[in-house]
Backbone bond lengths (Angstrom), bond angles and torsions (degrees), N, CA, C in turn:
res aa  C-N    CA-C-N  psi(-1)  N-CA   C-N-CA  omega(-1)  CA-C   N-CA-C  phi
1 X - - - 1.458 - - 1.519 109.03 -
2 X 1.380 123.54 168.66 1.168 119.26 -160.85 1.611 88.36 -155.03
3 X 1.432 127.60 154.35 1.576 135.85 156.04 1.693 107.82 -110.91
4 X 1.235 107.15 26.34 1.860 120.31 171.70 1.423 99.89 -130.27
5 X 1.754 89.16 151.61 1.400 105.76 172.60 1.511 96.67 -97.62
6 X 1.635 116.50 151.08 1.727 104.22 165.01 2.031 102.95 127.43
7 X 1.014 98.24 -177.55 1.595 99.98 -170.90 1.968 100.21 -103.23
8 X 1.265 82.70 141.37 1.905 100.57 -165.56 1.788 88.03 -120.68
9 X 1.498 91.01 130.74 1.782 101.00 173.03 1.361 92.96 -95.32
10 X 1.534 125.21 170.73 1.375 136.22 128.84 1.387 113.48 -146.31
11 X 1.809 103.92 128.00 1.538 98.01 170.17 1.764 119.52 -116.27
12 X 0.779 81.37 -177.24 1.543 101.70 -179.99 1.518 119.44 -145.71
13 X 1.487 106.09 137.24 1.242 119.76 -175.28 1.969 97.63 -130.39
14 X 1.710 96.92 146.08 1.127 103.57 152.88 1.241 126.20 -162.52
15 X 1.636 135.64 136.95 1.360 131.36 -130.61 2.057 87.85 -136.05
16 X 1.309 80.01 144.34 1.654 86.39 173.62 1.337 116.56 -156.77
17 X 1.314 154.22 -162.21 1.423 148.57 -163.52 1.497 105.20 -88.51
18 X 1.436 111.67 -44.18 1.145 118.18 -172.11 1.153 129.27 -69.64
19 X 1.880 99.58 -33.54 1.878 121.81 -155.29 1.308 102.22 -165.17
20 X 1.432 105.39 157.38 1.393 100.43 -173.30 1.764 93.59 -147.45
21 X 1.856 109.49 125.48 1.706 102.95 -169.61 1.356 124.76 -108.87
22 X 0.746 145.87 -124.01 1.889 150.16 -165.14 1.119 107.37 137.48
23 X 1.998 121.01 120.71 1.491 89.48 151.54 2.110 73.70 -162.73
24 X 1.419 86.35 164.65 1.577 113.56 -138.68 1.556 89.57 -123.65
25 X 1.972 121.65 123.48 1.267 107.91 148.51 1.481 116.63 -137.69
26 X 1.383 98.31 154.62 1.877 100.00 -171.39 1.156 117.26 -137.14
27 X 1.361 105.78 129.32 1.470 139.47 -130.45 1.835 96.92 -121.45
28 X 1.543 104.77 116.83 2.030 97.98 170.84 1.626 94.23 -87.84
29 X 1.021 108.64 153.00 1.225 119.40 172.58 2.006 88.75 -139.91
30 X 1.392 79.45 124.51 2.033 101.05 -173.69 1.274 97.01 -112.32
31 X 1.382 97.56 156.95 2.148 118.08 178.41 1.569 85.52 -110.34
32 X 1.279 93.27 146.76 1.623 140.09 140.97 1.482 134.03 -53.51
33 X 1.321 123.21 110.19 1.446 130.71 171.22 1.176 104.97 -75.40
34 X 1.719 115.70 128.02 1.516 107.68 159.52 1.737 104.10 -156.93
35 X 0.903 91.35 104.32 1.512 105.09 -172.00 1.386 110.21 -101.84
36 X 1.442 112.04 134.77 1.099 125.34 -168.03 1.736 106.17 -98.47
37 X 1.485 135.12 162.55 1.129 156.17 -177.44 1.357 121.13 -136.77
38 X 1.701 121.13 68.27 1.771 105.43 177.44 1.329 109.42 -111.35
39 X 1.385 123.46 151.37 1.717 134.80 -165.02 1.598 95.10 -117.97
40 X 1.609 132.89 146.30 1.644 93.46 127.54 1.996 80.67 -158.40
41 X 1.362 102.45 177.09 1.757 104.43 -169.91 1.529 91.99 -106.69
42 X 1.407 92.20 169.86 1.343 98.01 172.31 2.320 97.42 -155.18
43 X 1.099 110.43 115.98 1.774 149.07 3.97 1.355 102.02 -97.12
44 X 1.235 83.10 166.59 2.153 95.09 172.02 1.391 85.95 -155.47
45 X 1.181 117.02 145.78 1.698 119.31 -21.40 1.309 120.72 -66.31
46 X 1.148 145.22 -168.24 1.376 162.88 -107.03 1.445 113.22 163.39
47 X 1.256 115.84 141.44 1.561 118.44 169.84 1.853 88.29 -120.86
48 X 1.733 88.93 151.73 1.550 82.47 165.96 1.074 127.03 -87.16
49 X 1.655 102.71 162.43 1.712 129.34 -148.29 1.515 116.00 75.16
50 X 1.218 134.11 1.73 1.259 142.80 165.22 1.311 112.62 -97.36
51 X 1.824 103.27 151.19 1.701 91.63 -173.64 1.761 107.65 -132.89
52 X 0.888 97.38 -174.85 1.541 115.54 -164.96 1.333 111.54 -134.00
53 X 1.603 117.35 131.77 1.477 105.02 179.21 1.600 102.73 -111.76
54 X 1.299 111.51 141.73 1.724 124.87 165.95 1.515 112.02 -89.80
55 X 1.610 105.39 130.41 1.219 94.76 -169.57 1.537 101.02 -123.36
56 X 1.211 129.04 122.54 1.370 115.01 -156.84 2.001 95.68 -131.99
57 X 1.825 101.11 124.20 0.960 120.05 -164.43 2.136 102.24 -98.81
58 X 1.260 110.87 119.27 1.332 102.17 178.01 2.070 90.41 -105.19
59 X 1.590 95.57 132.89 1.958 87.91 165.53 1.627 113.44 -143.84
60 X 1.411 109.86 136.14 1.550 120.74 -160.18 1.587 98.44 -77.26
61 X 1.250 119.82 67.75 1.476 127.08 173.33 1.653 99.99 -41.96
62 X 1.313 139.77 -49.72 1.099 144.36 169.12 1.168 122.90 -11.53
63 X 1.482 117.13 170.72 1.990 135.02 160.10 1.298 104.71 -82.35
64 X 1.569 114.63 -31.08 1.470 114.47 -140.38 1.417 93.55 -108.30
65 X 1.975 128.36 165.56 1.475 136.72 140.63 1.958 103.70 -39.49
66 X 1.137 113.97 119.28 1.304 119.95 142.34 1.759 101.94 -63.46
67 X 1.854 115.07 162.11 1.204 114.19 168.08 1.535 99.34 -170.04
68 X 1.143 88.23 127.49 1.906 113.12 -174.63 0.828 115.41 82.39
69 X 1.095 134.19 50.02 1.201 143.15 164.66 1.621 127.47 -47.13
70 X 1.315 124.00 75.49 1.597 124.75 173.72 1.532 115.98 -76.39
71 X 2.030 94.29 122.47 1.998 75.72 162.94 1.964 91.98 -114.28
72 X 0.993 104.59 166.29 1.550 129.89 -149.74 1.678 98.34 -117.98
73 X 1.301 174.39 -62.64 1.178 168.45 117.34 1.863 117.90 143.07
74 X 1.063 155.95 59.68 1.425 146.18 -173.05 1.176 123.06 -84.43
75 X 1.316 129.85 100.02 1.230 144.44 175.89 1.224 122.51 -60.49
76 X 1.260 114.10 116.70 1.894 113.70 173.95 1.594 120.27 -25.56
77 X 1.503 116.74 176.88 1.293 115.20 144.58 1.198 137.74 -83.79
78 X 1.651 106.84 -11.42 1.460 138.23 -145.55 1.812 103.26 -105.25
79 X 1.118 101.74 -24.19 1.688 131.65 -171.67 1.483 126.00 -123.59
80 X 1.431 127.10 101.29 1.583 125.46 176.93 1.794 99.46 -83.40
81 X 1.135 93.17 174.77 1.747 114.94 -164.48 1.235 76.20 -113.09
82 X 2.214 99.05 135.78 1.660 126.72 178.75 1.898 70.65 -114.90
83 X 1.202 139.67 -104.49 1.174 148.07 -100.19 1.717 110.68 -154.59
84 X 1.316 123.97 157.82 1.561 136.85 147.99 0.872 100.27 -148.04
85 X 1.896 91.26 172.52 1.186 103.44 145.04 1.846 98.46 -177.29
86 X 1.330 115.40 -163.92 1.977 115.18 -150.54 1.147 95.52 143.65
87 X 1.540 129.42 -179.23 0.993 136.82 -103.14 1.679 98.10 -139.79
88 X 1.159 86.62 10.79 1.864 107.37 163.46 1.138 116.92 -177.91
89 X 1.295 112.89 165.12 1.613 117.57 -161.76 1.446 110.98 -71.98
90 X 1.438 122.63 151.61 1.537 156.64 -139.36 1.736 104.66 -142.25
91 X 1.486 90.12 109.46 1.369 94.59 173.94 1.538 105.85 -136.10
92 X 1.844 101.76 156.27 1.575 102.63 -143.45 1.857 85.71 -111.86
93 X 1.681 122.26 139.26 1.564 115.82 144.72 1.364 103.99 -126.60
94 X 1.306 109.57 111.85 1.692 119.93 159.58 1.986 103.12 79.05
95 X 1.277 90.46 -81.45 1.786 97.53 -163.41 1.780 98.58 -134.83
96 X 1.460 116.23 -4.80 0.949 126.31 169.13 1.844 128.75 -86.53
97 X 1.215 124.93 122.26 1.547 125.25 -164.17 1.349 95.03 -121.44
98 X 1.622 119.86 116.43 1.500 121.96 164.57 1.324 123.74 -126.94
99 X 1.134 110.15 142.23 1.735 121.08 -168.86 1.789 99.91 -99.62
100 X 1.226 107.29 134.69 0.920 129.20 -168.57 2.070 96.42 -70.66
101 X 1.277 130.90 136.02 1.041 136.57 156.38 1.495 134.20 8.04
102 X 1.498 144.45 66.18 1.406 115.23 -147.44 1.811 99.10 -80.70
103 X 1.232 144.09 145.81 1.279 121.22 -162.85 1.600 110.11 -93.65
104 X 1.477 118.88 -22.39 1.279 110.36 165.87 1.474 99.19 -148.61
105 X 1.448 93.40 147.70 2.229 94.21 145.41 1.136 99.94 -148.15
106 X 1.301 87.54 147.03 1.970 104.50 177.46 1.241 133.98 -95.68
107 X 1.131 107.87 161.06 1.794 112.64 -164.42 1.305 118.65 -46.89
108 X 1.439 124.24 114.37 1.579 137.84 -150.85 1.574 126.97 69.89
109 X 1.027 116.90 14.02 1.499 122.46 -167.44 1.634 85.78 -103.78
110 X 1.362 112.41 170.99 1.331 137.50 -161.31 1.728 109.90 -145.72
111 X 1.421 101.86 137.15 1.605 99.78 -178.28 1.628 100.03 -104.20
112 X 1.247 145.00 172.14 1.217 107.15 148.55 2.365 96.72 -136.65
113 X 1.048 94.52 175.11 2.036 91.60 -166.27 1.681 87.09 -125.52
114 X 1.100 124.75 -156.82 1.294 138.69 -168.32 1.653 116.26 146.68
115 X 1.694 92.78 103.88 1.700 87.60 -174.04 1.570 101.03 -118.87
116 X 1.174 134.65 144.93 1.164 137.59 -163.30 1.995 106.06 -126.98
117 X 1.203 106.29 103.15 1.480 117.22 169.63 1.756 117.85 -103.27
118 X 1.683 100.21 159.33 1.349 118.68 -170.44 1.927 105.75 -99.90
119 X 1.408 130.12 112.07 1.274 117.17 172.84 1.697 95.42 -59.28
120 X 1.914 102.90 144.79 1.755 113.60 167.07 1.287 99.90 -131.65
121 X 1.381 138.35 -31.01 0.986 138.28 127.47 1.266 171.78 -142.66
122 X 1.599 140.20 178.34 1.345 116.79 -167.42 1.897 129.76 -27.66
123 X 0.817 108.09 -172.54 1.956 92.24 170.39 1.767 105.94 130.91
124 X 0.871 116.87 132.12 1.940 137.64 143.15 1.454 86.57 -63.50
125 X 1.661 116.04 114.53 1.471 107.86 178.34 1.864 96.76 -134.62
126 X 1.497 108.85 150.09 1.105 114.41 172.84 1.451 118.15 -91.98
127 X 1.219 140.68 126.96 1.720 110.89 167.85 1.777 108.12 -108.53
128 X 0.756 133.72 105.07 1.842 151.70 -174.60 1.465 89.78 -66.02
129 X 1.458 92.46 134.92 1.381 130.68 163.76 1.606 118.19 -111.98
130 X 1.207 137.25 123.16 1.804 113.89 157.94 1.862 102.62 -130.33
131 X 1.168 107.39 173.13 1.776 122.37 -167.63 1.079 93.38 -143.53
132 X 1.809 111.11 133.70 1.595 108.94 161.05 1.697 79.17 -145.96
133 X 1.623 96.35 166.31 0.940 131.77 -171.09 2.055 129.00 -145.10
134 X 1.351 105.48 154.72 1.650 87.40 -176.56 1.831 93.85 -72.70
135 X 1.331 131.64 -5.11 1.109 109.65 -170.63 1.715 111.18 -100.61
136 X 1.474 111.50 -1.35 1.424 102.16 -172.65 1.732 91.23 -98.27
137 X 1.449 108.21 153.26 1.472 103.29 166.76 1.609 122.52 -115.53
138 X 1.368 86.96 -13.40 2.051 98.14 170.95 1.598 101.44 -88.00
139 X 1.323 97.10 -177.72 1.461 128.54 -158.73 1.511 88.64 -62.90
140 X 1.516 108.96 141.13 2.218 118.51 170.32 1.405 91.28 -28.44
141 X 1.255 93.40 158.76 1.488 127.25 155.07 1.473 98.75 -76.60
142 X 1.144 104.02 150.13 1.798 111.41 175.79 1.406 105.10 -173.31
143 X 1.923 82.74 144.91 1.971 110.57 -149.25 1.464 86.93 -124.85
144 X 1.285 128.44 155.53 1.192 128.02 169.06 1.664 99.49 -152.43
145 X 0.791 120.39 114.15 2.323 146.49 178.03 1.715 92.73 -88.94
146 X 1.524 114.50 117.90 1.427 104.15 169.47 1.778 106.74 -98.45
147 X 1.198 140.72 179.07 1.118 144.93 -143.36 1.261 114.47 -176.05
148 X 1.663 114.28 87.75 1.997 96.93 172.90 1.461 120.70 -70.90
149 X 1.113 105.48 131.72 1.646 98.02 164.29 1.637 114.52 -118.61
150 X 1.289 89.67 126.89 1.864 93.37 -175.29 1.796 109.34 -125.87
Protein backbone atom coordinates (compact mmCIF):
# COMPACT_ATOMS: atom_id res chain seq x y z
CA UNK A 1 0.00 0.00 0.00
CA UNK A 2 1.15 3.35 -0.54
CA UNK A 3 -0.36 7.09 0.77
CA UNK A 4 1.26 8.47 -2.82
CA UNK A 5 0.04 8.67 -6.07
CA UNK A 6 2.94 7.75 -8.76
CA UNK A 7 5.50 4.88 -9.44
CA UNK A 8 7.35 3.30 -6.22
CA UNK A 9 10.79 1.40 -6.92
CA UNK A 10 12.04 -1.28 -4.54
CA UNK A 11 15.33 -2.98 -4.74
CA UNK A 12 17.08 -5.53 -3.43
CA UNK A 13 20.50 -6.56 -3.25
CA UNK A 14 22.23 -9.66 -2.18
CA UNK A 15 25.98 -10.40 -1.96
CA UNK A 16 27.71 -13.66 -1.21
CA UNK A 17 31.29 -15.23 -1.80
CA UNK A 18 30.48 -16.57 -4.92
CA UNK A 19 27.99 -13.78 -6.52
CA UNK A 20 26.78 -10.77 -5.84
CA UNK A 21 22.75 -9.73 -7.15
CA UNK A 22 20.42 -6.68 -7.80
CA UNK A 23 17.13 -6.70 -8.97
CA UNK A 24 14.64 -3.78 -9.03
CA UNK A 25 10.64 -3.67 -9.10
CA UNK A 26 8.25 -0.80 -9.93
CA UNK A 27 5.08 -0.66 -8.81
CA UNK A 28 2.10 2.33 -10.10
CA UNK A 29 0.19 2.84 -7.37
CA UNK A 30 -3.15 4.90 -8.88
CA UNK A 31 -5.88 7.20 -6.94
CA UNK A 32 -9.45 6.82 -6.92
CA UNK A 33 -12.30 9.11 -8.16
CA UNK A 34 -15.05 9.61 -5.81
CA UNK A 35 -17.02 12.44 -6.09
CA UNK A 36 -19.55 13.35 -4.04
CA UNK A 37 -23.19 15.01 -5.00
CA UNK A 38 -25.15 16.94 -2.02
CA UNK A 39 -28.32 19.34 -2.80
CA UNK A 40 -30.53 20.80 -0.11
CA UNK A 41 -32.96 24.30 -0.28
CA UNK A 42 -33.25 26.65 2.01
CA UNK A 43 -36.66 27.51 3.02
CA UNK A 44 -39.20 24.92 2.26
CA UNK A 45 -41.87 25.36 2.19
CA UNK A 46 -42.58 28.35 0.20
CA UNK A 47 -45.67 30.33 -0.56
CA UNK A 48 -45.96 31.55 -4.02
CA UNK A 49 -43.83 34.36 -5.31
CA UNK A 50 -41.32 33.51 -2.65
CA UNK A 51 -38.11 31.82 -3.29
CA UNK A 52 -35.86 29.25 -2.20
CA UNK A 53 -32.25 28.79 -2.76
CA UNK A 54 -30.60 25.21 -3.78
CA UNK A 55 -27.41 24.84 -2.67
CA UNK A 56 -25.61 22.11 -4.28
CA UNK A 57 -22.26 20.87 -2.81
CA UNK A 58 -19.90 18.83 -5.35
CA UNK A 59 -16.64 17.15 -3.02
CA UNK A 60 -13.54 15.23 -4.51
CA UNK A 61 -13.78 12.46 -1.79
CA UNK A 62 -11.02 10.95 -4.03
CA UNK A 63 -6.86 10.61 -4.33
CA UNK A 64 -7.16 11.88 -7.69
CA UNK A 65 -7.95 15.73 -9.69
CA UNK A 66 -11.60 15.41 -10.64
CA UNK A 67 -11.83 17.34 -14.24
CA UNK A 68 -14.84 18.79 -15.97
CA UNK A 69 -16.87 18.88 -13.85
CA UNK A 70 -20.63 19.72 -15.26
CA UNK A 71 -23.60 20.43 -12.98
CA UNK A 72 -26.77 20.34 -15.22
CA UNK A 73 -29.84 22.23 -13.18
CA UNK A 74 -33.93 21.43 -13.95
CA UNK A 75 -36.31 23.70 -12.85
CA UNK A 76 -39.85 22.79 -11.80
CA UNK A 77 -43.00 23.84 -13.46
CA UNK A 78 -44.19 25.16 -10.23
CA UNK A 79 -40.95 27.48 -9.88
CA UNK A 80 -39.24 30.17 -12.43
CA UNK A 81 -35.43 30.84 -12.12
CA UNK A 82 -34.42 34.45 -10.11
CA UNK A 83 -30.54 33.84 -10.10
CA UNK A 84 -26.99 31.66 -9.76
CA UNK A 85 -24.10 31.47 -9.42
CA UNK A 86 -20.53 28.92 -8.59
CA UNK A 87 -17.48 28.77 -9.67
CA UNK A 88 -18.08 29.27 -13.37
CA UNK A 89 -20.34 30.81 -15.53
CA UNK A 90 -24.23 29.79 -15.70
CA UNK A 91 -26.16 29.85 -18.61
CA UNK A 92 -29.98 29.68 -18.68
CA UNK A 93 -32.46 27.59 -21.64
CA UNK A 94 -36.09 27.80 -20.69
CA UNK A 95 -36.26 25.65 -17.30
CA UNK A 96 -32.85 24.40 -17.84
CA UNK A 97 -29.66 25.98 -15.64
CA UNK A 98 -26.04 24.99 -16.78
CA UNK A 99 -22.72 25.62 -15.31
CA UNK A 100 -20.18 26.02 -17.47
CA UNK A 101 -17.29 23.19 -17.06
CA UNK A 102 -15.30 23.53 -13.73
CA UNK A 103 -11.83 22.22 -15.17
CA UNK A 104 -10.44 20.68 -12.07
CA UNK A 105 -10.87 20.13 -8.21
CA UNK A 106 -8.69 18.36 -6.11
CA UNK A 107 -8.72 15.65 -3.78
CA UNK A 108 -10.83 16.96 -0.73
CA UNK A 109 -11.63 20.30 -2.05
CA UNK A 110 -15.28 21.27 -2.47
CA UNK A 111 -17.11 23.23 -5.26
CA UNK A 112 -20.11 24.74 -4.05
CA UNK A 113 -23.35 26.12 -6.93
CA UNK A 114 -26.33 28.02 -5.68
CA UNK A 115 -29.43 28.41 -7.77
CA UNK A 116 -32.13 30.53 -6.53
CA UNK A 117 -35.92 30.00 -7.83
CA UNK A 118 -39.35 31.90 -7.59
CA UNK A 119 -42.54 29.57 -6.32
CA UNK A 120 -45.60 30.42 -9.39
CA UNK A 121 -47.25 27.65 -8.41
CA UNK A 122 -48.84 25.47 -5.80
CA UNK A 123 -47.09 21.86 -6.11
CA UNK A 124 -44.88 18.93 -4.20
CA UNK A 125 -42.08 20.06 -6.60
CA UNK A 126 -38.84 18.36 -7.47
CA UNK A 127 -35.85 20.55 -8.62
CA UNK A 128 -33.13 17.93 -10.45
CA UNK A 129 -29.67 18.18 -10.22
CA UNK A 130 -27.15 15.76 -12.40
CA UNK A 131 -22.94 15.77 -12.46
CA UNK A 132 -20.82 14.25 -15.05
CA UNK A 133 -17.42 14.17 -15.31
CA UNK A 134 -14.32 12.92 -17.62
CA UNK A 135 -13.92 10.54 -14.71
CA UNK A 136 -17.39 8.96 -14.35
CA UNK A 137 -18.27 6.59 -17.25
CA UNK A 138 -21.99 5.63 -16.30
CA UNK A 139 -24.98 7.65 -16.52
CA UNK A 140 -24.70 11.59 -14.25
CA UNK A 141 -25.01 11.40 -10.89
CA UNK A 142 -28.44 12.77 -10.07
CA UNK A 143 -29.85 14.67 -6.89
CA UNK A 144 -33.30 15.65 -6.71
CA UNK A 145 -34.38 18.40 -3.34
CA UNK A 146 -38.28 18.26 -3.21
CA UNK A 147 -39.93 21.66 -2.34
CA UNK A 148 -43.65 22.51 -1.30
CA UNK A 149 -44.95 25.41 -2.69
CA UNK A 150 -48.25 26.62 -1.37
Amino acid sequence: TSDRIGYMENTASASAICADGQATARVEFRGIHAILLEMRDDPDPIEVGQTTTYEIVVTNQGSTVGTNIVINCTVPNEQEYVSAEGPTEVSIDARRVTFAPLPSLDPKARAIYRVTTRGIAEGDTRFRVELTSDQLTAPPVMATESTHVY
